[in-house]
Each structure stands twice: as structure tokens, then as C-alpha cells.
N, CA, C and O atoms as a MOPAC input file, in Angstrom:
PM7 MOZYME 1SCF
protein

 N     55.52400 1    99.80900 1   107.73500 1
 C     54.76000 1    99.12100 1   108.76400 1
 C     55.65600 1    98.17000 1   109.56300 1
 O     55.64400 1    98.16100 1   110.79400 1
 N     56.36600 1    97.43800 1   108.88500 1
 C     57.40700 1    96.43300 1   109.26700 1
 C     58.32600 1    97.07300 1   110.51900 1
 O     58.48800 1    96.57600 1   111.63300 1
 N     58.73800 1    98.01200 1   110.12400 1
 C     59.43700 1    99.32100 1   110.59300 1
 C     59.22100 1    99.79400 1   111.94000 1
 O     60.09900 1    99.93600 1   112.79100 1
 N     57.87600 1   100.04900 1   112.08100 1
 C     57.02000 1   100.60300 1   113.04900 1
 C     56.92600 1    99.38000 1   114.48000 1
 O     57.27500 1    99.38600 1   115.66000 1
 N     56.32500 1    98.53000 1   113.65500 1
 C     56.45200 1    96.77700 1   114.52000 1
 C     57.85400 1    96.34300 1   114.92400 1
 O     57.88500 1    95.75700 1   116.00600 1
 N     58.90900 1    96.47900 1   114.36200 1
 C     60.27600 1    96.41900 1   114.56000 1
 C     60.55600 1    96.79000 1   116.40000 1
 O     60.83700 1    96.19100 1   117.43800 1
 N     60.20000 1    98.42200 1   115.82400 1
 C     60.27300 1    99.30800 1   116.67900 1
 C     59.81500 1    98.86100 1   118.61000 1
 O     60.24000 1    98.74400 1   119.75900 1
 N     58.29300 1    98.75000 1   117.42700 1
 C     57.77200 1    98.05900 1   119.16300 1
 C     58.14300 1    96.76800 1   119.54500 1
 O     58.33000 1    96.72200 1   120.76100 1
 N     58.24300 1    96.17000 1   119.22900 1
 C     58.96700 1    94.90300 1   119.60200 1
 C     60.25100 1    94.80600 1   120.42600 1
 O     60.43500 1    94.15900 1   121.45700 1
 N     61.33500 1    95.80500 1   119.56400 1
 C     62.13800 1    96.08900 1   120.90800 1
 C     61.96300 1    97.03800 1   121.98400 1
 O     62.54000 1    96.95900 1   123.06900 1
 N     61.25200 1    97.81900 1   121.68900 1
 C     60.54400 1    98.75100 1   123.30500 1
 C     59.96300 1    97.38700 1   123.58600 1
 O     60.98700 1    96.75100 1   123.83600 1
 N     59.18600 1    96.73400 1   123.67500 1
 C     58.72100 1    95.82900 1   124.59400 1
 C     59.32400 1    94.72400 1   125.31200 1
 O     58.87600 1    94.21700 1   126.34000 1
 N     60.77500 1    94.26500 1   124.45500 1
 C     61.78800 1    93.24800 1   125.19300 1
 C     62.58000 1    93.99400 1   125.82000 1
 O     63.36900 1    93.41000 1   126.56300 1
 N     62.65200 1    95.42200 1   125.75500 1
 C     63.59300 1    96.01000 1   126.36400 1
 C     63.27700 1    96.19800 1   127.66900 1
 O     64.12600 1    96.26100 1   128.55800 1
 N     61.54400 1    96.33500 1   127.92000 1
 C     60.66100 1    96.25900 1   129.23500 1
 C     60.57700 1    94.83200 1   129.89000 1
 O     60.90900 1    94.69400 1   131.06700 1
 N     60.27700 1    94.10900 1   129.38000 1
 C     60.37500 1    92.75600 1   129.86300 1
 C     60.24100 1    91.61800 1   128.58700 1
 O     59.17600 1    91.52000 1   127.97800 1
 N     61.31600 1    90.84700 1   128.27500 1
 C     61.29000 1    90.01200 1   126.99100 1
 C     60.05600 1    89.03300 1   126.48300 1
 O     59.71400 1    88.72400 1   125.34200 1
 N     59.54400 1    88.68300 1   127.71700 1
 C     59.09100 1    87.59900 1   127.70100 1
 C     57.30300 1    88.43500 1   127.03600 1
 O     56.23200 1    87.83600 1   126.94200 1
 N     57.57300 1    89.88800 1   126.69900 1
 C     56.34900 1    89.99500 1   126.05300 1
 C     56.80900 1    90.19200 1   124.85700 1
 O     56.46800 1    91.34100 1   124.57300 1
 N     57.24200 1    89.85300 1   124.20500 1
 C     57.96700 1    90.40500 1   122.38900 1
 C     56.78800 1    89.98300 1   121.91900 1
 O     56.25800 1    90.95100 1   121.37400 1
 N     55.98300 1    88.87000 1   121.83400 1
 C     54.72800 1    89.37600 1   120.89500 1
 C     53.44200 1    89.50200 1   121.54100 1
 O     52.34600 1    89.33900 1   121.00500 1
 N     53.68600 1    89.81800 1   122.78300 1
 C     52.34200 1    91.03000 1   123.25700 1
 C     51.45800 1    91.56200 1   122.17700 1
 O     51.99500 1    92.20400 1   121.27400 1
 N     50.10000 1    91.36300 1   122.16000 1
 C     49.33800 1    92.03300 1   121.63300 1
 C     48.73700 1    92.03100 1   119.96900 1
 O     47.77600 1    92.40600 1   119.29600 1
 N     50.45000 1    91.11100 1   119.83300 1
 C     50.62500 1    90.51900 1   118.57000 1
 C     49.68500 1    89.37400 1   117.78100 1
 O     49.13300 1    89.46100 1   116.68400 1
 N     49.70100 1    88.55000 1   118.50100 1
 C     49.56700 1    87.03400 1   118.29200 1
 C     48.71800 1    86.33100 1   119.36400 1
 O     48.91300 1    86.56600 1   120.55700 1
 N     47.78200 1    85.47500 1   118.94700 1
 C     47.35000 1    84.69900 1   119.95400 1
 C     47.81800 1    83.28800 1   120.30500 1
 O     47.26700 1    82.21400 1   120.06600 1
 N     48.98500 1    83.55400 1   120.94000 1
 C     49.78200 1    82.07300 1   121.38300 1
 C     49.35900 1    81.34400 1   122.21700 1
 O     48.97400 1    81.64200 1   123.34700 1
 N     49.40500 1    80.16000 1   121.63700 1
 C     48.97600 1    79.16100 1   122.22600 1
 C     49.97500 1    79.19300 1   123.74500 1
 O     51.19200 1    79.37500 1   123.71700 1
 N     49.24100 1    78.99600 1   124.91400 1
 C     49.89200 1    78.72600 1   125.88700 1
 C     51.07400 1    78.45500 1   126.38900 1
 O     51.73700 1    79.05200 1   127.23700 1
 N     51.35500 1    77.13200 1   125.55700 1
 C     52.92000 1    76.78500 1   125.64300 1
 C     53.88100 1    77.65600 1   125.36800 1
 O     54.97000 1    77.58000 1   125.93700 1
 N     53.59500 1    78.62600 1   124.43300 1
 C     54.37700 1    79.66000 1   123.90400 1
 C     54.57300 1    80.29900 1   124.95200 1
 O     55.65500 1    80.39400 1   125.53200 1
 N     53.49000 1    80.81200 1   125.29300 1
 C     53.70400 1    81.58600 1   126.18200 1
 C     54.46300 1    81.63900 1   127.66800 1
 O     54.97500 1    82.53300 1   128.34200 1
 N     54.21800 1    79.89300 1   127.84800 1
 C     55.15000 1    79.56200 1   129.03800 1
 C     56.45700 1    79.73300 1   128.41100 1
 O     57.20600 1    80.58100 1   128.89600 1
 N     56.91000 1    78.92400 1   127.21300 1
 C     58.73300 1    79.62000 1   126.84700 1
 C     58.95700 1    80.92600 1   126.96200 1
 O     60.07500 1    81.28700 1   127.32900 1
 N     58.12000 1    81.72400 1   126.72300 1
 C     58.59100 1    83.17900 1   126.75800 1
 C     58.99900 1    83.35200 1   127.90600 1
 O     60.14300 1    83.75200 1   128.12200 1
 N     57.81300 1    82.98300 1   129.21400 1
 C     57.97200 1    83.57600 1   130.35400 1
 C     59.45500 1    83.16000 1   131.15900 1
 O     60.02400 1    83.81400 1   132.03300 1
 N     59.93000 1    81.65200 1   130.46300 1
 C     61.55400 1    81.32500 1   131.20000 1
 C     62.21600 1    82.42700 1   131.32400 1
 O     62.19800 1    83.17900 1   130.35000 1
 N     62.92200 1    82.80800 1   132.43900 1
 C     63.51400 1    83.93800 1   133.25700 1
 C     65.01300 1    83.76800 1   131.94800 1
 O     65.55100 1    84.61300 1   131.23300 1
 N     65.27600 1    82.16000 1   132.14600 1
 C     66.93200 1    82.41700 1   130.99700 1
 C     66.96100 1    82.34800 1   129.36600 1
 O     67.80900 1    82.13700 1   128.49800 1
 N     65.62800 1    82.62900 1   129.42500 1
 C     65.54700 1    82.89800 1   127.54100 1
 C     65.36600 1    84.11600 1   127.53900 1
 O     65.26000 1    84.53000 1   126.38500 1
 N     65.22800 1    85.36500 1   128.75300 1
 C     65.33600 1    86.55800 1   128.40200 1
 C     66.51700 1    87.04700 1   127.67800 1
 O     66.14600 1    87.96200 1   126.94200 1
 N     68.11200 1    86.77800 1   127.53800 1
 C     68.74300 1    87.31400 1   127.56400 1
 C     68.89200 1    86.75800 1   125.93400 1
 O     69.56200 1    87.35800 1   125.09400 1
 N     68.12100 1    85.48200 1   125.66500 1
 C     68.20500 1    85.18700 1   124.27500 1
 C     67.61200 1    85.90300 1   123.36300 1
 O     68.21000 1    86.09000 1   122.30400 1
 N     66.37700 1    86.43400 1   123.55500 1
 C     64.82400 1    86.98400 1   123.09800 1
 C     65.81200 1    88.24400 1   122.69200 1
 O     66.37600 1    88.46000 1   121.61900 1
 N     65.82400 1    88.80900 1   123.61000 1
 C     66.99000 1    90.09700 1   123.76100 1
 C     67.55600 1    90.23300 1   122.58800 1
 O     67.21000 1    90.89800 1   121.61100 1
 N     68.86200 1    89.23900 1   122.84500 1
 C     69.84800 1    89.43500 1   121.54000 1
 C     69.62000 1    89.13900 1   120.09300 1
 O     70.27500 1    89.57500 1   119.14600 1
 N     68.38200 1    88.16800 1   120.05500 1
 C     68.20900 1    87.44600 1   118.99700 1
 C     68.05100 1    88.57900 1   118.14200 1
 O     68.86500 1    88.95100 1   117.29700 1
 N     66.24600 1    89.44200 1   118.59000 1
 C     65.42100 1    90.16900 1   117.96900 1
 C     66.33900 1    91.59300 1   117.78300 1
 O     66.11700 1    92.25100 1   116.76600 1
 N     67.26400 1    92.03400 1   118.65100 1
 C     68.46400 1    93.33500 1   118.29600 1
 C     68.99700 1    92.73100 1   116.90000 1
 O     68.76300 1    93.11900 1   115.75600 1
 N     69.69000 1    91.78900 1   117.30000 1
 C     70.32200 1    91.14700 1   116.02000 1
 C     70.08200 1    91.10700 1   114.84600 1
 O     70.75200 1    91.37500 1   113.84900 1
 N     68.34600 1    90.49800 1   115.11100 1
 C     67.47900 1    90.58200 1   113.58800 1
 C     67.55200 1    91.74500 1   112.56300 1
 O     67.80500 1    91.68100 1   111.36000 1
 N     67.20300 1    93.07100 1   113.50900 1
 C     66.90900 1    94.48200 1   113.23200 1
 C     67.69500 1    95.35900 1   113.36300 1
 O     67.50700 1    96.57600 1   113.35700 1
 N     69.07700 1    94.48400 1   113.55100 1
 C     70.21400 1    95.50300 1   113.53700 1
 C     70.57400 1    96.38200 1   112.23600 1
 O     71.28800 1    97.37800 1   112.35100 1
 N     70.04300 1    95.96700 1   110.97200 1
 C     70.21900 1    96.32000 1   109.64300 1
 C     69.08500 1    96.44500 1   109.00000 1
 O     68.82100 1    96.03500 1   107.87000 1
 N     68.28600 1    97.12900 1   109.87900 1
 C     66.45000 1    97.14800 1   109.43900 1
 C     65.29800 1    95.67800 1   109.06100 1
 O     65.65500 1    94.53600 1   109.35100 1
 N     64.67500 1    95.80900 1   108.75700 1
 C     63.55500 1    94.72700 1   108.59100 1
 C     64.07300 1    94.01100 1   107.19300 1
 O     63.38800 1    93.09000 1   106.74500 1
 N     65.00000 1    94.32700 1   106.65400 1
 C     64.83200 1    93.88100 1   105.28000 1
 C     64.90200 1    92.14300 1   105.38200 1
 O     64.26700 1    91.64000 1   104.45600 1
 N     65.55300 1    91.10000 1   106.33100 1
 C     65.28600 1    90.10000 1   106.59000 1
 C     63.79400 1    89.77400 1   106.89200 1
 O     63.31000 1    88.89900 1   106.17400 1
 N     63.04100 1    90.28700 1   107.76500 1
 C     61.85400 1    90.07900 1   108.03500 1
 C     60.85100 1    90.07700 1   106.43000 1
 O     60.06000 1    89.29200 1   105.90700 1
 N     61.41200 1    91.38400 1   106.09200 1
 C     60.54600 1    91.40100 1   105.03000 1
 C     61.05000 1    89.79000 1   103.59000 1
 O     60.21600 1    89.34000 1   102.80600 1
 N     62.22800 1    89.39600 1   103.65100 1
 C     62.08500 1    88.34200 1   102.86300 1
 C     61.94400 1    87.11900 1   103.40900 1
 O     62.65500 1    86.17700 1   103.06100 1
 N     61.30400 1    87.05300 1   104.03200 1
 C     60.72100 1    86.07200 1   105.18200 1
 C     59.36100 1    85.89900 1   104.94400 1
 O     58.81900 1    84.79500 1   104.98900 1
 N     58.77800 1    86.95500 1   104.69100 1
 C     57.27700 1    87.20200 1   104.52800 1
 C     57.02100 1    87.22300 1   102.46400 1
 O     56.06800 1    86.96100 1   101.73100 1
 N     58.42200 1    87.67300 1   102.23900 1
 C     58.00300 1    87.40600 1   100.42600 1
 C     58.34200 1    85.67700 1    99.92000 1
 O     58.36200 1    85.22600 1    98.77400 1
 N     58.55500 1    85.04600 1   101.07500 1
 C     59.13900 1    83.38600 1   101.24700 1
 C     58.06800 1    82.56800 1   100.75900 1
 O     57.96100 1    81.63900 1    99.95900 1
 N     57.21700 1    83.31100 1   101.60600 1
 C     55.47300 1    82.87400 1   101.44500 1
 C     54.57100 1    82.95700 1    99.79600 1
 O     53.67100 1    82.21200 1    99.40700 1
 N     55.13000 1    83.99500 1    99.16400 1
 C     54.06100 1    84.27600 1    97.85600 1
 C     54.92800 1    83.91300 1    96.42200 1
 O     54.52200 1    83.75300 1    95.27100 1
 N     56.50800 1    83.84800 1    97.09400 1
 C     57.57300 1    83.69200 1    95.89800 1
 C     58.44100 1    82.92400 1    95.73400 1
 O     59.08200 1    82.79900 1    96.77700 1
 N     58.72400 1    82.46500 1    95.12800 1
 C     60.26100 1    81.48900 1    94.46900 1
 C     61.32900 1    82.07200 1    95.49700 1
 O     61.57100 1    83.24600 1    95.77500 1
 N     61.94900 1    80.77800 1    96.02500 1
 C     62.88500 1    80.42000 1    96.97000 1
 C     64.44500 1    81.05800 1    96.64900 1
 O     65.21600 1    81.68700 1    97.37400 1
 N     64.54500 1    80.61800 1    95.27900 1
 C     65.68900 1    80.78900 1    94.19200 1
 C     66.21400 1    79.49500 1    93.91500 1
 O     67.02800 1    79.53100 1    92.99200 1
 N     66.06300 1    78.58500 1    94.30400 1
 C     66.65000 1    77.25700 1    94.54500 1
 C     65.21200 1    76.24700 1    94.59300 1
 O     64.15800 1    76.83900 1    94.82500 1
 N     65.16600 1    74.88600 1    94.39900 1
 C     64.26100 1    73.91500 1    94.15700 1
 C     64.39300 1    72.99100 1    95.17700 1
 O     65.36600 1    72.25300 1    95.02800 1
 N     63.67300 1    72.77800 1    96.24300 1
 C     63.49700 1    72.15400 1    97.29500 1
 C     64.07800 1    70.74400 1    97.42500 1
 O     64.86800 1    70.26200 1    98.23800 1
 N     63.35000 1    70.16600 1    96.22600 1
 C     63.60900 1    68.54300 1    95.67000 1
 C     65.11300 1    68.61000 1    95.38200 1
 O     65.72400 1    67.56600 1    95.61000 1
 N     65.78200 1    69.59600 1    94.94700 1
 C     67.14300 1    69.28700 1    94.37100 1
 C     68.23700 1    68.98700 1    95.93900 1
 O     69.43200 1    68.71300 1    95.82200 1
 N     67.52800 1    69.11000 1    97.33200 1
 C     68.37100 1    68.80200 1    98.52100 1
 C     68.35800 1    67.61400 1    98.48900 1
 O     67.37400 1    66.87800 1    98.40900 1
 N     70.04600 1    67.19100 1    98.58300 1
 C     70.54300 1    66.00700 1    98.50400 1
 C     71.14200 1    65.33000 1   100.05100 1
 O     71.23100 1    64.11400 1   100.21700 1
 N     71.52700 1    66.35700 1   101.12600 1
 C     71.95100 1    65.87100 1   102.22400 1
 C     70.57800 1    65.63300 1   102.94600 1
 O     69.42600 1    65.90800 1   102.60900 1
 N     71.16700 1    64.95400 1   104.19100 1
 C     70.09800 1    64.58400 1   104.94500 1
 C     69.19800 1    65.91600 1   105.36800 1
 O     69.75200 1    66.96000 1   105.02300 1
 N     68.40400 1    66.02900 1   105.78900 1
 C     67.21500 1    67.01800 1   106.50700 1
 C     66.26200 1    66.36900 1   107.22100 1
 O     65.96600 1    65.19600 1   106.99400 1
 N     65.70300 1    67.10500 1   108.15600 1
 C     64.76800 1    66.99000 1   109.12900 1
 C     64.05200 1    67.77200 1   109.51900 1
 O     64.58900 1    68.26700 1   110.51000 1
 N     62.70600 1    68.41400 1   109.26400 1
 C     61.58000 1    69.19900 1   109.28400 1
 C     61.49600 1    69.04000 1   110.43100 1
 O     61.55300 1    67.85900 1   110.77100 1
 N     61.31900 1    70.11500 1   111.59900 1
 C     60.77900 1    69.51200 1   112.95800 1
 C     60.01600 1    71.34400 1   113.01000 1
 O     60.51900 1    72.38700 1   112.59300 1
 N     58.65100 1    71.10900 1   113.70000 1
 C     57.76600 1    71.57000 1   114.08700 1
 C     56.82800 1    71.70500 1   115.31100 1
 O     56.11400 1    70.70600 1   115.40200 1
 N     56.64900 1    72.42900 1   116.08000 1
 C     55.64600 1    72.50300 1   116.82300 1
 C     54.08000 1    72.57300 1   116.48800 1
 O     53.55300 1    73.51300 1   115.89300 1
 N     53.14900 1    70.97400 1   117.15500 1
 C     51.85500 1    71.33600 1   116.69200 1
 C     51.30200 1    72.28400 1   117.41000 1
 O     50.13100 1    72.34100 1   117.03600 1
 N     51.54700 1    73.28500 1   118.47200 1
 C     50.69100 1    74.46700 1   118.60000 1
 C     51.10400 1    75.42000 1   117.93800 1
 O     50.24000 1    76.29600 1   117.97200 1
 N     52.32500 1    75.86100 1   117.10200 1
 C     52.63900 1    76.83300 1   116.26900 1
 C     51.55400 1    77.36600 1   115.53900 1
 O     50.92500 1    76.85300 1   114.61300 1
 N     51.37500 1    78.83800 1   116.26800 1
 C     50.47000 1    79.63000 1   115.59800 1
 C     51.03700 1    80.87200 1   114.42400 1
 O     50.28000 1    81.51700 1   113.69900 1
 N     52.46500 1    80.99500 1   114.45700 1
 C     53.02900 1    81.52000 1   113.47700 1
 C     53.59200 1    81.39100 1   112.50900 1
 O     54.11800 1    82.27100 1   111.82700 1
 N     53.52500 1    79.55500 1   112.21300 1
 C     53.87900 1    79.48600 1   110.94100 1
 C     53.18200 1    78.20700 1   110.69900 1
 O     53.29900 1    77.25700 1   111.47400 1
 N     52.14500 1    78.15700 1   109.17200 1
 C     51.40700 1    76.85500 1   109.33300 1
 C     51.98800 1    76.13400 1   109.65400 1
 O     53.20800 1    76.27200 1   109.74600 1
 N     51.24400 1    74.86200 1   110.01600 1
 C     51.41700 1    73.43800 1   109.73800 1
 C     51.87300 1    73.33200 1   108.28200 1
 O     52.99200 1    72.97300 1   107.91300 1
 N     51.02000 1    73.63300 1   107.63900 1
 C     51.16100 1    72.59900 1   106.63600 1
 C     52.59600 1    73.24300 1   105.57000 1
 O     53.04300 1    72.66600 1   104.57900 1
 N     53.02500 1    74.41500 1   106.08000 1
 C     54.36300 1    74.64700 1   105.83600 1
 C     55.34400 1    73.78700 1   105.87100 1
 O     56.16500 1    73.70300 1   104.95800 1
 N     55.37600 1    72.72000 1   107.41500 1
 C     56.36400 1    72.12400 1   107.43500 1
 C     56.30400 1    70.69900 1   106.74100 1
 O     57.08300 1    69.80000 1   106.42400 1
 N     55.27800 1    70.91900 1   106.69600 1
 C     54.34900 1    69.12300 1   106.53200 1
 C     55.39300 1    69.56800 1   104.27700 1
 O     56.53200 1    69.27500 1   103.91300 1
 N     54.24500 1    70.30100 1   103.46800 1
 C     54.95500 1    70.71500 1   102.28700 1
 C     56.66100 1    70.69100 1   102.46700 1
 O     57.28100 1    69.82500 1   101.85000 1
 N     57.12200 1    71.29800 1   103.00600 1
 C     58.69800 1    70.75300 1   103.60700 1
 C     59.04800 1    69.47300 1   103.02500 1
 O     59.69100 1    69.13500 1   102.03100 1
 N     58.20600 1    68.64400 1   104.28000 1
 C     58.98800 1    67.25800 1   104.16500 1
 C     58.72100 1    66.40300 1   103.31200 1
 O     59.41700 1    65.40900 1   103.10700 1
 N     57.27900 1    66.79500 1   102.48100 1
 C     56.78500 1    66.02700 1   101.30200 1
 C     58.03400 1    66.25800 1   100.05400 1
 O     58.39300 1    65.45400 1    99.19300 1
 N     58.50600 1    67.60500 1   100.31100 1
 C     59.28200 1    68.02600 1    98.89500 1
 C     60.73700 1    67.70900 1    98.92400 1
 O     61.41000 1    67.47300 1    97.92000 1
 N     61.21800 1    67.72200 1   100.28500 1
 C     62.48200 1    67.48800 1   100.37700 1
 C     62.92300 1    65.89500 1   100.37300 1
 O     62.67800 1    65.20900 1   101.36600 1
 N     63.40500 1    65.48400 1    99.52900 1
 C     63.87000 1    63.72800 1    99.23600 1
 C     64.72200 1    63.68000 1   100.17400 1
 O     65.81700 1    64.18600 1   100.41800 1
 N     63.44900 1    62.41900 1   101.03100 1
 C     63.92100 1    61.58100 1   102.31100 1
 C     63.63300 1    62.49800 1   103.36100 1
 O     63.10900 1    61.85100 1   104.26800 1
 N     63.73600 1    63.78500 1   103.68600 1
 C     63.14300 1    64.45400 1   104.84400 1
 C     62.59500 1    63.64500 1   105.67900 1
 O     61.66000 1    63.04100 1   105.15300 1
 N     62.83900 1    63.27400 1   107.14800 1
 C     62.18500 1    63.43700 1   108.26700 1
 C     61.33300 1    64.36800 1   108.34800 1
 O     61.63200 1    65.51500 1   108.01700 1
 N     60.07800 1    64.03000 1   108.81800 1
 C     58.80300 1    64.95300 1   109.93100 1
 C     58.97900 1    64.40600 1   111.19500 1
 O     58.83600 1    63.24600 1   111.58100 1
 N     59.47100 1    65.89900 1   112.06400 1
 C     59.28800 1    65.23400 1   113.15600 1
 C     58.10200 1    66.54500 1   113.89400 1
 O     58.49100 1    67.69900 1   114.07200 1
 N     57.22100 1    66.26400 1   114.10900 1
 C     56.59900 1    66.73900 1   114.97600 1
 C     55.92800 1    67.41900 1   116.38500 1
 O     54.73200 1    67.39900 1   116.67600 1
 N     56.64100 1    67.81200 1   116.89900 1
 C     56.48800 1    67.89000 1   118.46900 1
 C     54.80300 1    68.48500 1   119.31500 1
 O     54.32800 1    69.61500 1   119.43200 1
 N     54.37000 1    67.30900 1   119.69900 1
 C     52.89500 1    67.35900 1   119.70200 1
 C     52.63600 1    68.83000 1   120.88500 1
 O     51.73200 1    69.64800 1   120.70900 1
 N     53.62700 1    68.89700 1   122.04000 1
 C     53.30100 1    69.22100 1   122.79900 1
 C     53.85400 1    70.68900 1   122.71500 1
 O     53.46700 1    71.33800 1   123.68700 1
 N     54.77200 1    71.53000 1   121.70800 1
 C     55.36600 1    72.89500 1   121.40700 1
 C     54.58000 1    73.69600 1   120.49500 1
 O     53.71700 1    73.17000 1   119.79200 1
 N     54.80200 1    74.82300 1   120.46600 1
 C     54.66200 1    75.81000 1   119.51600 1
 C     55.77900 1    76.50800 1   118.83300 1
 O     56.95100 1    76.17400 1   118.65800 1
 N     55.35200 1    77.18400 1   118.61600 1
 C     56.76500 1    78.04100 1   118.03100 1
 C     57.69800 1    77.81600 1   118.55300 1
 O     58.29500 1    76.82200 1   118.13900 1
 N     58.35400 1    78.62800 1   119.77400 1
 C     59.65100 1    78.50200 1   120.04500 1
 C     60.09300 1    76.83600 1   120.78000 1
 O     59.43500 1    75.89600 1   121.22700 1
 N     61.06000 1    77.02900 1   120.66000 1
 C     61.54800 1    75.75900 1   120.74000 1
 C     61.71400 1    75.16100 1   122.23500 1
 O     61.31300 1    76.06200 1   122.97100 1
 N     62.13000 1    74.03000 1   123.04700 1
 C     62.59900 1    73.50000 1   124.54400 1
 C     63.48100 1    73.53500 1   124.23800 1
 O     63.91500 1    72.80300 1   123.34800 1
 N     64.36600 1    74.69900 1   125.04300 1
 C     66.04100 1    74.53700 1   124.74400 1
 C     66.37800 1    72.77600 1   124.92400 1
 O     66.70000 1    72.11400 1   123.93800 1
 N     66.26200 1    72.19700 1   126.21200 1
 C     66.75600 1    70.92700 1   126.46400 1
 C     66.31500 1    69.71200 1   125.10000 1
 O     66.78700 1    68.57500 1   125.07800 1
 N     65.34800 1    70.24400 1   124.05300 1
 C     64.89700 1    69.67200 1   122.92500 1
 C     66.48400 1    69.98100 1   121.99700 1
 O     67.19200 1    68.99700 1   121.78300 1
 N     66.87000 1    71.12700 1   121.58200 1
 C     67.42100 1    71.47600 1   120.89100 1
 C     68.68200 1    70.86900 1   120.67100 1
 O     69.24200 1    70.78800 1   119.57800 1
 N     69.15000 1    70.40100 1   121.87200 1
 C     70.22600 1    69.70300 1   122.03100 1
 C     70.16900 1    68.48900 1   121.28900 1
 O     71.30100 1    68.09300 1   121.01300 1
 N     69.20600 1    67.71700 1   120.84500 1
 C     69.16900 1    66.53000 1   120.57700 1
 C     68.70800 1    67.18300 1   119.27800 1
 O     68.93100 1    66.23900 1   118.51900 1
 N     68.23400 1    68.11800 1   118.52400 1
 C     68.29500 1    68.29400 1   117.58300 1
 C     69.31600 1    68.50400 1   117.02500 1
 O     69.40000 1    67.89100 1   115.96100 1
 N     70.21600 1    69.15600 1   117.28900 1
 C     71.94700 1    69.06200 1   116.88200 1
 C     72.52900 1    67.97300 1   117.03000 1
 O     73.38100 1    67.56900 1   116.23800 1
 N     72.14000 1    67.32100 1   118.10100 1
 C     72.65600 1    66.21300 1   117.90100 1
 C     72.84300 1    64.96900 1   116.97800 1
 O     73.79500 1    64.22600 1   116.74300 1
 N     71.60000 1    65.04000 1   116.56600 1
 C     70.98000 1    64.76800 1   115.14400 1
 C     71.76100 1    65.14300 1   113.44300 1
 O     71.89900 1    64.69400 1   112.30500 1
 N     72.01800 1    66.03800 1   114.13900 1
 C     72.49700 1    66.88200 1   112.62800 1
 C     73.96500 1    66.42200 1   112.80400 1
 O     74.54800 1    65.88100 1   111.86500 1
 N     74.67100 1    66.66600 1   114.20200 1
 C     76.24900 1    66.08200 1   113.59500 1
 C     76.42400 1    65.13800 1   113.49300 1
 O     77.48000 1    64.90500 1   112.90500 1
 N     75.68000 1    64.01700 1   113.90400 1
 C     75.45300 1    62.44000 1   113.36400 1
 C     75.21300 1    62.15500 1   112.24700 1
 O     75.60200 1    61.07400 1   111.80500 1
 N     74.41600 1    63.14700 1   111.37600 1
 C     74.06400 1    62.43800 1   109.64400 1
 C     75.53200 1    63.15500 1   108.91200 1
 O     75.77900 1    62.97400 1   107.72000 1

């Protein structure tokens, strides 16, 4: 099934990117405006080739992330971290990230009231920025 969805996903960025989850998902708006940016096509593009360049088997432990042991113990992260989330994210709970930052000692929540899933590139920057500072 994974396989099949793979499939269409890149027939559909290959037609125009900004529909990769056409039909899929009911995204919240905002999402949908990131998709439609003309210069995240060429990202959408490479990302999702990239993903599926070696079949779904990433996707699929992505989705066994959810029902199974990590391999590793959340609490045992000792460097800094920072949970950051979009509250319209319709593809991965809330309370995913929220569990995150409860488990990870000292974690930041940072929240972004006004995103969903994908990210504001011009956001991202200051998220790295973040990270080579701690």
C-alpha cells in the first residue's frame, strides 16, 4: 500500500509539487499556502525522490515510531533540545510534540501558533540558529 502511495505522490509532484498531498489529507490552509510557494517546488521535488529513492522502508519506520520502542529512552537525552511544532499540523499530533518535551530533560516547547506541518523557510533560519548557539 505504502508502495502504491509512494508511487502517486511522485506522479503528482512531478505534475505540479505543490499538490504532493492532494487528496490525501485535509490541510489546514496554511499548509496549503506553503505548498503553493513557487520556490519550495524544487524542494518538495527533491525531498520526496530522495525519501523513496530506496523504497518506503523509511516511511514505513516512521509509521512503526508510533506503536513501538524507539530503541533508545527519550529521558536519557542529555544535550540541549527543542520541540518546535506547528498548531495547525494535521499530520502529526499535537500531543506528539507536547509528550516530546515532557520526556526530554529540559526540552523547550516551542509552538508556532500560526503553522502547520511544513515549516516558514525564513522561520527555519532561526531555528538553526538556535541549535549552533547551544
Amino acid at each position: 500500500e505504502l508502495e502504491r502511495e509512494a508511487a502517486g505522490i511522485l506522479e503528482r509532484i512531478e505534475a505540479d509539487a505543490s499538490r504532493v498531498l492532494d487528496d490525501e489529507w485535509e490541510l489546514d490552509d496554511v499548509d496549503r499556502s506553503a505548498l503553493a510557494r513557487p520556490e519550495l517546488a524544487h524542494v518538495i521535488r527533491e525531498a520526496f525522490t530522495e525519501a523513496f529513492r530506496n523504497g518506503v522502508w523509511g516511511w514505513v519506520d516512521d509509521d512503526l515510531a508510533f506503536v513501538a520502542p524507539w530503541g533508545f529512552d527519550v529521558g536519557e537525552i542529555r544535550v540541549p533540545a527543542r520541540v518546535v511544532f506547528g498548531a495547525a499540523d494535521v499530520l502529526v499530533p499535537r500531543g506528539h510534540g507536547e509528550w516530546l518535551a515532557r520526556h526530554i530533560p529540559g526540552a523547550d516547547l516551542v509552538v508556532e501558533d500560526d503553522l502547520g506541518h511544513f515549516p516558514d523557510p525564513e522561520r527555519v533560519v532561526d531555528q538553526f540558529r538556535w541549535l549552533a548557539q547551544t
